[in-house]
Structures are given as structure tokens and as C-alpha cells.
C-alpha atoms as one frame of an Amber mdcrd trajectory, in Angstrom:
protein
  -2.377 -16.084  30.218  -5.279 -16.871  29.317  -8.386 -17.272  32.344  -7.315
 -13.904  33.548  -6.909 -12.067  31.181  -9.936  -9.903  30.490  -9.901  -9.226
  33.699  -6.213  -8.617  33.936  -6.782  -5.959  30.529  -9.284  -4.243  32.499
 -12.473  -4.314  30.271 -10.256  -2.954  27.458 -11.095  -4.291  23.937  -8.142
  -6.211  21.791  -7.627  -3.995  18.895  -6.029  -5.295  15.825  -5.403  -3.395
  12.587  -4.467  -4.657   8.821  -3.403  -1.451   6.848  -6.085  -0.327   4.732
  -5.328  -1.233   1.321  -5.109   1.019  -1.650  -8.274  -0.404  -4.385  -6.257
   0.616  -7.827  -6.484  -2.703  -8.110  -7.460  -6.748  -7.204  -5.621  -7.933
  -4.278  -2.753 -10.485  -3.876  -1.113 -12.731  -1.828   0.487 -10.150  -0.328
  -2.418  -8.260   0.705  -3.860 -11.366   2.021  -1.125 -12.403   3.734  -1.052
  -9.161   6.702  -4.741  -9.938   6.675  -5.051 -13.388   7.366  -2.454 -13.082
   9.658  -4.435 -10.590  12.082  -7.770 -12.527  11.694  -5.487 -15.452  13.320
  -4.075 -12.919  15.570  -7.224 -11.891  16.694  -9.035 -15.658  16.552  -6.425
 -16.309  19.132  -7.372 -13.960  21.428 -10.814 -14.672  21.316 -10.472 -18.085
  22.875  -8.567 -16.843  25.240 -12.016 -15.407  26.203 -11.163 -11.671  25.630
 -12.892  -9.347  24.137 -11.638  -8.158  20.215 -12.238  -5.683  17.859 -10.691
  -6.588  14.238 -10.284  -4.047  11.984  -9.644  -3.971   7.533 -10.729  -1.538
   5.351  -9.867   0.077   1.714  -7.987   3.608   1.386 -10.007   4.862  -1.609
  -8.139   8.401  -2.140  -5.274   9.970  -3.512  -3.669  10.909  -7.056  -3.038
   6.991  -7.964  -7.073   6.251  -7.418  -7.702   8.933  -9.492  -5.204   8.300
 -12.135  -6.590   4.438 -12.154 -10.576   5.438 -12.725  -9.816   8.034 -15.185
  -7.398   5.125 -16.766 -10.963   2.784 -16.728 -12.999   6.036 -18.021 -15.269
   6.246 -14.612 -15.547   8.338 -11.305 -13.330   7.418  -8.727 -16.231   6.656
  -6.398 -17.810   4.246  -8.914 -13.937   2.708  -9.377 -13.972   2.502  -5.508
 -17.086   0.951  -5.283 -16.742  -1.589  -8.295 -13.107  -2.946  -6.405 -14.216
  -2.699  -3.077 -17.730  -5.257  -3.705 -16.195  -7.259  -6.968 -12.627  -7.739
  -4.918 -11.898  -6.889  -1.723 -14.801  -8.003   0.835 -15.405 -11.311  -1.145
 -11.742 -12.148  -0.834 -11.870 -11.809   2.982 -15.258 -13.846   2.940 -13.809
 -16.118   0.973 -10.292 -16.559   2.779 -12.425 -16.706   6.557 -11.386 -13.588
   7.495 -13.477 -12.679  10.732 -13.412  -8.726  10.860 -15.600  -7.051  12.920
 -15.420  -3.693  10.725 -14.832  -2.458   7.247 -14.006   0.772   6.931 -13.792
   2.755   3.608 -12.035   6.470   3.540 -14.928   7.285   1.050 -17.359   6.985
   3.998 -19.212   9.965   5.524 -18.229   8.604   8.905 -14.734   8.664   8.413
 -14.246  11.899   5.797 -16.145  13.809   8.694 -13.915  13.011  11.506 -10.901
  13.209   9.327 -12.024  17.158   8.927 -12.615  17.298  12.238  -8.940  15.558
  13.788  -6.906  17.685  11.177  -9.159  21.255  12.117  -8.268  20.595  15.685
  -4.214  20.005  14.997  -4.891  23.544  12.864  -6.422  25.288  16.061  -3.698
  24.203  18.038  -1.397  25.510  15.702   0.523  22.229  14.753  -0.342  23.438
  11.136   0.813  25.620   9.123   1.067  27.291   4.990   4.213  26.689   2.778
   5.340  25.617  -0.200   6.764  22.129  -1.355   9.069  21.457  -4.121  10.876
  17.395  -4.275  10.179  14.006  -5.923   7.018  12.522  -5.907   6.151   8.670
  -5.589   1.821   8.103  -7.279   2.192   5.029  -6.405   3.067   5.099  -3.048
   1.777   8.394  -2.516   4.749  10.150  -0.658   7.532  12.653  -1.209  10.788
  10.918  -1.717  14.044  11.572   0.369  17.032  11.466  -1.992  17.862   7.924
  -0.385  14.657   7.113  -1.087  15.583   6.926  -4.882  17.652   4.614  -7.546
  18.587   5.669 -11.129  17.168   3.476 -13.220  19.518   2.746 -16.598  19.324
   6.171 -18.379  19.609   8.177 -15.262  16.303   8.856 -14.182  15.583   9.186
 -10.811  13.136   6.090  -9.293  10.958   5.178  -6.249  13.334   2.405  -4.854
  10.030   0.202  -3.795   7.908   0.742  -7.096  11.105   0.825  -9.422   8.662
   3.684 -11.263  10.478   7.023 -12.297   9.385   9.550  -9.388   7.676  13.086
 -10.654   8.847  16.113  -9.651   6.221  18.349  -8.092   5.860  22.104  -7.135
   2.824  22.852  -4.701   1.947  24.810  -1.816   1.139  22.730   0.512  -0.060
  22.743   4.206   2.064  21.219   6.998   2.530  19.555   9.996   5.096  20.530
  12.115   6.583  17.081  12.552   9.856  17.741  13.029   9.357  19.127  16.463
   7.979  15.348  17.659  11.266  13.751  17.158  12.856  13.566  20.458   9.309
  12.510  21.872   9.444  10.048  19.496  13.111   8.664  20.778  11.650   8.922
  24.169   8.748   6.813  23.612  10.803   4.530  21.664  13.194   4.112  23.841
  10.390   3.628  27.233   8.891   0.917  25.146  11.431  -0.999  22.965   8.235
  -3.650  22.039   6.211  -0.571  20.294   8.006  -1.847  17.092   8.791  -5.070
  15.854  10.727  -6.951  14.464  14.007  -5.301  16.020  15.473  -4.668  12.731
  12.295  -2.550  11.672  12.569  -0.268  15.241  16.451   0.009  14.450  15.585
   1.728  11.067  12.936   3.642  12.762  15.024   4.785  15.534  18.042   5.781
  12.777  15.752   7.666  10.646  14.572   9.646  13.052  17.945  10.400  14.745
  18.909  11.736  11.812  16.136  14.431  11.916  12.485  14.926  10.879  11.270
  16.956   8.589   7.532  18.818   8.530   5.137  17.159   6.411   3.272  18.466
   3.380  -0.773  17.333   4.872  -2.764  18.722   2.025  -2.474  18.638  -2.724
  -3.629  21.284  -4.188  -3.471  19.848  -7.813  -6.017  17.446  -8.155  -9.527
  17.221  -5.499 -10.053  13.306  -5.141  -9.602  13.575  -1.187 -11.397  14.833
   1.838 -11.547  18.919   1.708  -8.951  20.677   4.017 -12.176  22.376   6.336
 -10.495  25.799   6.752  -9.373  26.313   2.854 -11.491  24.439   0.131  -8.630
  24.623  -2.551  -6.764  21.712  -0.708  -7.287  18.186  -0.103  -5.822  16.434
   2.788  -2.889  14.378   2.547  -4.047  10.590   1.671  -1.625   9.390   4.424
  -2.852  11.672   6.782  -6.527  10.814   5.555  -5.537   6.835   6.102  -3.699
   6.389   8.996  -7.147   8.671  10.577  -9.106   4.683  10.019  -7.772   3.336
  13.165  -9.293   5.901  15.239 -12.578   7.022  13.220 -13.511   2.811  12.824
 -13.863   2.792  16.573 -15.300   5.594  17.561 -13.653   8.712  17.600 -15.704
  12.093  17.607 -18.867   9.472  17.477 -18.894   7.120  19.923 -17.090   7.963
  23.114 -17.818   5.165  25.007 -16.401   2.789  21.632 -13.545   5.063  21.636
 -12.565   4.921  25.432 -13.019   0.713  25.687 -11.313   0.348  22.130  -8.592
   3.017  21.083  -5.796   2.894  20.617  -4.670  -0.122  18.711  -2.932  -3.467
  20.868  -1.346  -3.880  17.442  -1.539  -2.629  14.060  -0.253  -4.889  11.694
   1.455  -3.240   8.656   3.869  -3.681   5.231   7.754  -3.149   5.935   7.360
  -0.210   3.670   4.522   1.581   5.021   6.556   1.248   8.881   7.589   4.828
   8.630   3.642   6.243   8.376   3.038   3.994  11.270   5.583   4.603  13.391
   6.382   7.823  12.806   4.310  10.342  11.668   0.867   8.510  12.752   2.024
   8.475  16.700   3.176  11.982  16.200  -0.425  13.050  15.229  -2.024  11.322
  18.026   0.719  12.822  20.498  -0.402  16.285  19.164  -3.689  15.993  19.705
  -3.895  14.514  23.003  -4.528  10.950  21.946  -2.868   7.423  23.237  -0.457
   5.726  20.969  -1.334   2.021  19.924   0.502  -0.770  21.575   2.343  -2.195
  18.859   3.621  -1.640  15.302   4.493  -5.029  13.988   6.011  -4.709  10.240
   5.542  -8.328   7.907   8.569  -8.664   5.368   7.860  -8.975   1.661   6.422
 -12.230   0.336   8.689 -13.204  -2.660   8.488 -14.781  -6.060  11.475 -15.381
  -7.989  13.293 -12.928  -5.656  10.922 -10.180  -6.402   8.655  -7.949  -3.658
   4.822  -9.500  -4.367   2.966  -6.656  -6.374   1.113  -6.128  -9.717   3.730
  -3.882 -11.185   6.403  -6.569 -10.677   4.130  -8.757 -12.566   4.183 -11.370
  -9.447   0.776 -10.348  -8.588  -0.681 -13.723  -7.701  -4.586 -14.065  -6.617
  -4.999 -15.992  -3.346  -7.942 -17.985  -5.515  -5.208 -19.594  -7.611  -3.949
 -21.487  -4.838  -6.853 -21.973  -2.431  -8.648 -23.755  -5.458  -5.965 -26.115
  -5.601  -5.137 -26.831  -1.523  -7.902 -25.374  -0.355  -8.439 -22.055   2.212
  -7.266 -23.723   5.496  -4.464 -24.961   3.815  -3.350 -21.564   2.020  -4.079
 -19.999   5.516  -1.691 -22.236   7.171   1.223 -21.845   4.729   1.581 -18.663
   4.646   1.858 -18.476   8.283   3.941 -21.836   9.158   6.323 -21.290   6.236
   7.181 -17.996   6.983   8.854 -16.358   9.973   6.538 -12.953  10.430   8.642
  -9.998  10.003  10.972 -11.671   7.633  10.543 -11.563   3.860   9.677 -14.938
   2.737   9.980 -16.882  -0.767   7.008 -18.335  -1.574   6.425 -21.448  -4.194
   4.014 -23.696  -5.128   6.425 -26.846  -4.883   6.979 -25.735  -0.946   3.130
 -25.181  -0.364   2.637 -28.833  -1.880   5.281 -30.727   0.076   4.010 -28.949
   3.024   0.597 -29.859   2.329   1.362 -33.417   1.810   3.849 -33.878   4.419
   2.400 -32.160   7.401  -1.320 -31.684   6.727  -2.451 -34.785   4.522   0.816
 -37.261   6.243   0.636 -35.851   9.781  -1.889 -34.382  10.818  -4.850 -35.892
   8.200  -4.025 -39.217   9.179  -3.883 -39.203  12.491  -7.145 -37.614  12.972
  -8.255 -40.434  10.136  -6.813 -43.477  11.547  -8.139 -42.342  14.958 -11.496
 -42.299  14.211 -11.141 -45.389  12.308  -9.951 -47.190  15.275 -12.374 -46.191
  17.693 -15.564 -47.238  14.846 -13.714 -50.590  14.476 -12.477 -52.062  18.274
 -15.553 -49.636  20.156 -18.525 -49.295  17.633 -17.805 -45.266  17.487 -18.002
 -44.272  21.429 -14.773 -42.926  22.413 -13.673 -45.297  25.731 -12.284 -44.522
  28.726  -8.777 -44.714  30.165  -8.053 -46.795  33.504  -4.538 -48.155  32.025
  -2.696 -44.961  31.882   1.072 -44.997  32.092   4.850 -43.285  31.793   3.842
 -43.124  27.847   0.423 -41.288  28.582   1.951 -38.783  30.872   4.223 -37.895
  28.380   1.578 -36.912  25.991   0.459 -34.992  28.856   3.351 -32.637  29.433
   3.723 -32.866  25.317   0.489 -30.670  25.268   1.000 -28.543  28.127   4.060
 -27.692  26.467   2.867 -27.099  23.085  -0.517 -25.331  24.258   1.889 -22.848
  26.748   4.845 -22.350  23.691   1.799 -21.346  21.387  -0.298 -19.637  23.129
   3.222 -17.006  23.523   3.980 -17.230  21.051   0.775 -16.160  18.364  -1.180
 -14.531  21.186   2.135 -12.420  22.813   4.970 -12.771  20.524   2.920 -12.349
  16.708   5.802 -15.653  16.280   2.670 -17.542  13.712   5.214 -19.996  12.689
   6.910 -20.466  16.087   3.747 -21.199  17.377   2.112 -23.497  14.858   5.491
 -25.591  14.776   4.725 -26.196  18.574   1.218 -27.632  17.943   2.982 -29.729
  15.068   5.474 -30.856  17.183   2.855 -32.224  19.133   1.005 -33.700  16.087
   4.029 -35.415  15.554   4.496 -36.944  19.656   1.335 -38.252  18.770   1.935
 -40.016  15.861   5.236 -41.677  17.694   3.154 -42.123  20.489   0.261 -44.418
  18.112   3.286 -46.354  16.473   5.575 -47.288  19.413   1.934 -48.547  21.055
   0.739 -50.390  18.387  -2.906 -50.086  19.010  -3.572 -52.805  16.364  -1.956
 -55.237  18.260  -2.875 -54.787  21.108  -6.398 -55.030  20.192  -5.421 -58.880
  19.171  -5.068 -59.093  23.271  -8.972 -59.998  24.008  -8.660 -59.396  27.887
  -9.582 -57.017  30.182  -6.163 -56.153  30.378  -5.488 -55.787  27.011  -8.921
 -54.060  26.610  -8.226 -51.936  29.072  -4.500 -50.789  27.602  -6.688 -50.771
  23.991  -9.142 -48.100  25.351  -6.489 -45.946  27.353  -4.324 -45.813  23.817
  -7.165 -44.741  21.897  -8.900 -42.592  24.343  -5.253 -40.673  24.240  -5.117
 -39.989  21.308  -8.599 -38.465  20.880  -8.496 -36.338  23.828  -4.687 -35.525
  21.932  -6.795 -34.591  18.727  -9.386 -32.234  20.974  -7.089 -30.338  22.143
  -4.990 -30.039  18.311  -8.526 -28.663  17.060  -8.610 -25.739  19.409  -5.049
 -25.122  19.129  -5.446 -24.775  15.093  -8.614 -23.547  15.308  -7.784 -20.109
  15.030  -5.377 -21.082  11.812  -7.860 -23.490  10.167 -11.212 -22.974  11.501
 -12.739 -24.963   8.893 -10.764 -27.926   9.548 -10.949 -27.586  12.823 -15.095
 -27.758  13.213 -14.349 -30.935  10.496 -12.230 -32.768  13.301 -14.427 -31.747
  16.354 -17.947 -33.024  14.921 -15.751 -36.178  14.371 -14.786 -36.217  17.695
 -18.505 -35.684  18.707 -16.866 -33.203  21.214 -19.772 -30.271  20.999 -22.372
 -32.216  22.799 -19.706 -32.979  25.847 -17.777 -29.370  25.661 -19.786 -26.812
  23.716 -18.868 -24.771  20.260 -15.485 -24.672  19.318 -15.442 -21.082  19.426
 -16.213 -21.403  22.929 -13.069 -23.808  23.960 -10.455 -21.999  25.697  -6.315
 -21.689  25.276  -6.212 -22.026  29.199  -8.003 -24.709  29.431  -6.703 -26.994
  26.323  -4.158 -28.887  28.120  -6.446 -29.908  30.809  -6.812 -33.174  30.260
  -9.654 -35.232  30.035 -11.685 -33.052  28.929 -13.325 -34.888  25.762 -16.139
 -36.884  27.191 -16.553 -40.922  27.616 -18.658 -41.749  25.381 -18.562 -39.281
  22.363 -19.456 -40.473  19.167 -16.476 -40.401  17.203 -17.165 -40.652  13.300
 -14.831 -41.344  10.469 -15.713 -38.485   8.152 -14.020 -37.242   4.517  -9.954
 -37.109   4.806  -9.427 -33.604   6.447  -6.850 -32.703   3.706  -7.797 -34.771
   0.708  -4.900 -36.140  -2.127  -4.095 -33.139  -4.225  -4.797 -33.702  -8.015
  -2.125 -32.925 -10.366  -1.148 -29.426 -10.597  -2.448 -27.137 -13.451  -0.170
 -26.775 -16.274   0.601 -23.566 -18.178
């Protein structure tokens, strides 16, 4: 863990993707929900003193763009552009999202290496000319298998995910050949059984591709909203193809080769159950036919549900992030999402759960024991945090309560992508804390005027600040905002430095917050929620 580990990754950069997401429209929770999760992802890492590179972006071509600006009467560029700034990169400002890039599929430095990547797999003739006749999905932007499909009820054939009725198309096409990479595929698979998680994801991986590959149609023909095929100007390439190209043009590739070599591939790309099979699939299959590493990890997030329905527009359960972090606030919305739902898993989501939550583990919990803290230390020590000399069997279990909870987390978000797993372990310590304050009774002790009693005052208090120090970095990477709240309270950046700069190996050694901090009572760190709007 965590003091060795740059050196340990041997100057290589921690790469974390979010898909890039399709602009034909505003984005959702869902949306929000892979992203947030990888800026936490990558937060984490970065205070375990590593070195990260955190990647989002838009995928701004393909039929269903087109279809959508033509729908709105403009250009698909000005569409793009008008989602992209109104939408997208104020949501992630908004929501604390700390990428390092954005990349759009519009951009000259993508389209240009895309030409270049896909002319190379043509050289080494991995492409070739046919024709393509099946069922077409716009909105997800794929052929369709015949399992693939549902009837919907007067027979006609539907994209299972989109519940849309497929079209049936007729082009020729260009193609990859694909279905040679299948048993290389098993193999790799099989040599590293972490490349995809959850397990139930790689099983469905592993089963589809037993079952045989077929090659895949890289280029349209029928409309020209996509990066030119370089060799025949008729075609366009593939959108997928075009996409998945974002992980290695972002960081480098064909333009920066010493980005490239310290960056690529991907540690993890963090993806939608139903875009697994792109990712794990047919994007290593590229990158094994032209030379290229495969990323580390494909980690798939379930569906986030409403009423038992997949989050989307076109289910109607599109619901804007801003509707709820107006209401609980961003930290809060970050947290939920996270704590209340196993990653990998599809997970309900309601606004009764988010509010008990809130109440019960941020405002009860956590909120108050950072509030009564601080209160405690302004009224028995005038604001300077004291020191300990009276420690005992009760302090040193606080002690091995953090180690334990700053060890279980740190494998759990930094190694095992387990959010909730790991931010129950820092609650669990929230709550040792709180049992800790009311078996000891600071209040009455402080009735005990002696040195003794002063003493046993001080060591109580002083334990459960140096407790709170150590929750702030822990969460910091979930609630950074609440987390800076709690350490200016603490007065722990003249002692210890920027948050940002506190490390995961060093958070459970204790003693760390300085005798003598000023320790202020500021505004409740998760204030009383006001009544819930009413429809």
C-alpha cells in the first residue's frame, strides 16, 4: 500500500477512464454516477501519493447525433458544442469532478489519430470490404444479435436495452476481422481473471465469446457525421471504433510518445454493464492487433434504478443530478450514490433512502460528532486542542479502530473499486467514535476539576479530534468539500499541510494532529434538510 507505491508502479501513471458519453442529450444520474465514481477512484489514489491521469470526455458522432441536431434544426457540430458547454463540463464542475482531460471525438487531435490507428490495422491487413445486412440499434449504435432483441406487443422486433424497434439495414461495410481474436481473447481472460469485474460481467464475457465472434462492420456508408475512413472517402468509421480510440488518443498516442509510454494503457476503465462487450471485447482485440497493451481493468457499474426501470431519458426516469444536490447538497449526493450502492450491482435509487441516509449517517453521525467536538474543546480549553498523558485500554481501541478502518478502505476503493465496502469501514469507525464519546462522558468528567480529571478531560477530547483528522482524509476523496470544512475546524493545515497532501499510509498514525491547533466550531457540516419539494 500506500508509501511504496509509486515506486512499487515504476513511474507509471494511474489511468482511469469514464466512458465517453453520447451528447444527444443532458446528462443524468446515471451518467454521473460512473463519473463520480472514478473521480473518487482516482482522488484515492492521489493521496496515496501516486501519480494519476483521469480521463471523461463526450462521443459526439454517429447516426443518433445526427438524427438529434437535424431533430433541433442545426449542424451536428453546433449540437455538439451547445451540449458539451451548456451540459456536460458544468455538470462535472459542478458535481467536483477532478479530471485531468476532456476529450471530444469532434477534436482534430483525436479524428487524426483515429485515421491514423484504423489505416495501420488496414496495412496490416486486419481489414477488409463486404457487405452487411441485420438489425440496427440508433440508439445504441450497434448491430443486433437475434438475442439481442424482444418483440414488443405487435411483433416487432426491439433493442432489448432501449425497448426501441431496431431498423433493418443493408450496407457495405468495411470490417475487422474480429473473429480471429477470440481464442486470444480466452487466453488473456483466462491469465488474468481480474481484467473484468464484477465476476458475473467476465462470465458473460467469457460465454459470449465461447460461443464465437463474428467480424465487425468498422465503417456507414449512409450518412457522413463521423471521421472519414482515410483510404476510401465514401465511408465513415464505425462510432464504436471511433470511441473506444479516446483512451489512447487522450494520452498520447501518435502525439506524445513519452505521454503515451508513462500513461497507456488504462489501470481501469470504468464503464456501463451494457457497453462491457465494446470494452472487453472488441476494444482489446484492436489494441492486440496493432501491437498495443491492453488496460488493466474493465470494471462494469450495474444500472441505477427508479421504479424498477434502467436510468435513461427514453424510460422517462431521466433525473438531473441538480435536482438532488440542491436539496442535500454535492458531497452528500456524491456519497449516496457510492455508500448505498454495491458497484457492479444495479441499484434502486429513492429520494426517501438518500434522506434517511443523510439524516442518519451524515447530519446524526458523522455531523455531530465533528460538531460536538469542536464545541467541547472551545468550551473546557478556549479552542486549542490539548494533549493526551491519560491514555488507556479505551484509547487504544480507537487506535486499532482506525488502523482497521484506514487498511479495510484503503482495499477496498483504492484495490477492490468496493466504494461502499470501503466507506462503511470509515463509518464504522465514525460510529466507535461516537460509542467511544458516550461511554466516556466527557461532560462529566469535566465536572472533575483536578489534574487528574483534567488530564482524563484532555486525553478524551484530544481522541477524538485526532479520530476526526484522520475521518477527513479518509472521506476526503468522497466529500472533498466537507472534508476541507472539518480540517480548517480542526486547524490541522498549519500543523500537517493541505489536505490534498495527507496520505492513506500515514492516516492511522496516530498523533499526528498537533497540540495546540485551533479547533473552531464552524456551520453544521450537513445542515437540517428543509422539507422536500412537492409536485
Amino acid at each position: 500500500m500506500a508509501a511504496t507505491e509509486p515506486e512499487a508502479r515504476g513511474g507509471k501513471t494511474y489511468y482511469v477512464s469514464t466512458p465517453i458519453y453520447y451528447v444527444n442529450d443532458a446528462p443524468h444520474l446515471g451518467h454521473a454516477y460512473t463519473t463520480v465514481a472514478g473521480d473518487v477512484l482516482t482522488r484515492w489514489h492521489r493521496q496515496r501519493g501516486e501519480k494519476v491521469w483521469f480521463l471523461t470526455g463526450t462521443d459526439e458522432h454517429g447516426q443518433k447525433i445526427l438524427r438529434t441536431a437535424e431533430a433541433h434544426g442545426v449542424t451536428p457540430q453546433e449540437w455538439c458544442d451547445k451540449l458539451v458547454e451548456e451540459s456536460w463540463r458544468p455538470l462535472w464542475e459542478h458535481l467536483d469532478v477532478a479530471n485531468d482531460d476532456f476529450i471530444r471525438t469532434t477534436e482534430k487531435r483525436h479524428t487524426d489519430r483515429v485515421q491514423e490507428f484504423v489505416q495501420d490495422l488496414y496495412d496490416k491487413g486486419e481489414i477488409y470490404k463486404g457487405g452487411y445486412e441485420g438489425p440496427y440499434c440508433v440508439s445504441c449504435e450497434e448491430y443486433k444479435l437475434p438475442g439481442d432483441l424482444i418483440a414488443g406487443e405487435d411483433g416487432t422486433q426491439l433493442c432489448a436495452v432501449h425497448k426501441k424497434p431496431v431498423e433493418l439495414l443493408k450496407e457495405e461495410n468495411y470490417f475487422f476481422k474480429l473473429s480471429e481474436y477470440g481464442p486470444k481473447l480466452l487466453a488473456h481472460y483466462e491469465a488474468n481473471p481480474g481484467f473484468i469485474q464484477p465476476e458475473s460481467a467476465r462470465n458473460e464475457v467469457v460465454n459470449f465469446v465461447k460461443q464465437g465472434l463474428q467480424d465487425l462492420s468498422i465503417s456507414r456508408s449512409t450518412f457522413d457525421w463521423g471521421v472519414p475512413v482515410p483510404w476510401d472517402s465514401k465511408h465513415v468509421i464505425y462510432v464504436w471504433i471511433d470511441a473506444l480510440l479516446n483512451y489512447a488518443t487522450a494520452v498520447g498516442y501518435g502525439s506524445d510518445e513519452a505521454k503515451f509510454a508513462s500513461t497507456f494503457p488504462a489501470d481501469v476503465h470504468l464503464v456501463g454493464k451494457d457497453i462491457l462487450r465494446f470494452h472487453a471485447i472488441i476494444w482489446p482485440a484492436m489494441l492486440m492487433a496493432n501491437g498495443l497493451p491492453l488496460p488493466g481493468k474493465v470494471a462494469a457499474n450495474g444500472w441505477l434504478l427508479v421504479g424498477g426501470e434502467k436510468m435513461s431519458k427514453s424510460n422517462l426516469t431521466g433525473i438531473k443530478p441538480q435536482d438532488l444536490t440542491t436539496h442535500f447538497g454535492v458531497d452528500a449526493y456524491r456519497w449516496y450514490f457510492l455508500r448505498a450502492i454495491a458497484f457492479g450491482q444495479d441499484g434502486s435509487f429513492s429520494w426517501e433512502d438518500l434522506s434517511a441516509r443523510y439524516t442518519s449517517e451524515l447530519a446524526n453521525d458523522y455531523g455531530n460528532l465533528a460538531s460536538r467536538v469542536a464545541a467541547m474543546v472551545g468550551k473546557y480549553f478556549g479552542g486549542e486542542l490539548p494533549e493526551a498523558t491519560a491514555a488507556g485500554d479505551a484509547e487504544k481501541a480507537v487506535h486499532e479502530g482506525l488502523a482497521k478502518a484506514a487498511a479495510e478502505a484503503d482495499r477496498r476503493i483504492g484495490d477492490e473499486l468496493d466504494f461502499s465496502g470501503g466507506i462503511a469501514a470509515v463509518f464504522d469507525f465514525v460510529k466507535q467514535v461516537n460509542g467511544y464519546l458516550t461511554e466516556q462522558e466527557p461532560w462529566k468528567v469535566a465536572k472533575d476539576t483536578s489534574e487528574q480529571g483534567r488530564a482524563r478531560l484532555a486525553t478524551i477530547l484530544y481522541t477524538a479530534a485526532e479520530s476526526l483528522r484522520a475521518i477527513a482524509v479518509l472521506l476526503n476523496p468522497v466529500m472533498p468539500e466537507t472534508s476541507a470544512k472539518l480540517w480548517d475546524s480542526l486547524g490541522a493545515a498549519e500543523g500537517l499541510g493541505a489536505l490534498a497532501d495527507q496520505r492513506v499510509a500515514e492516516v492511522a498514525d496516530w498523533g499526528r494532529l498537533p497540540v495546540g491547533a485551533k479547533v473552531t466550531k464552524g456551520a453544521a457540516l450537513f445542515p437540517r434538510l428543509e422539507e422536500p419539494p412537492t409536485a
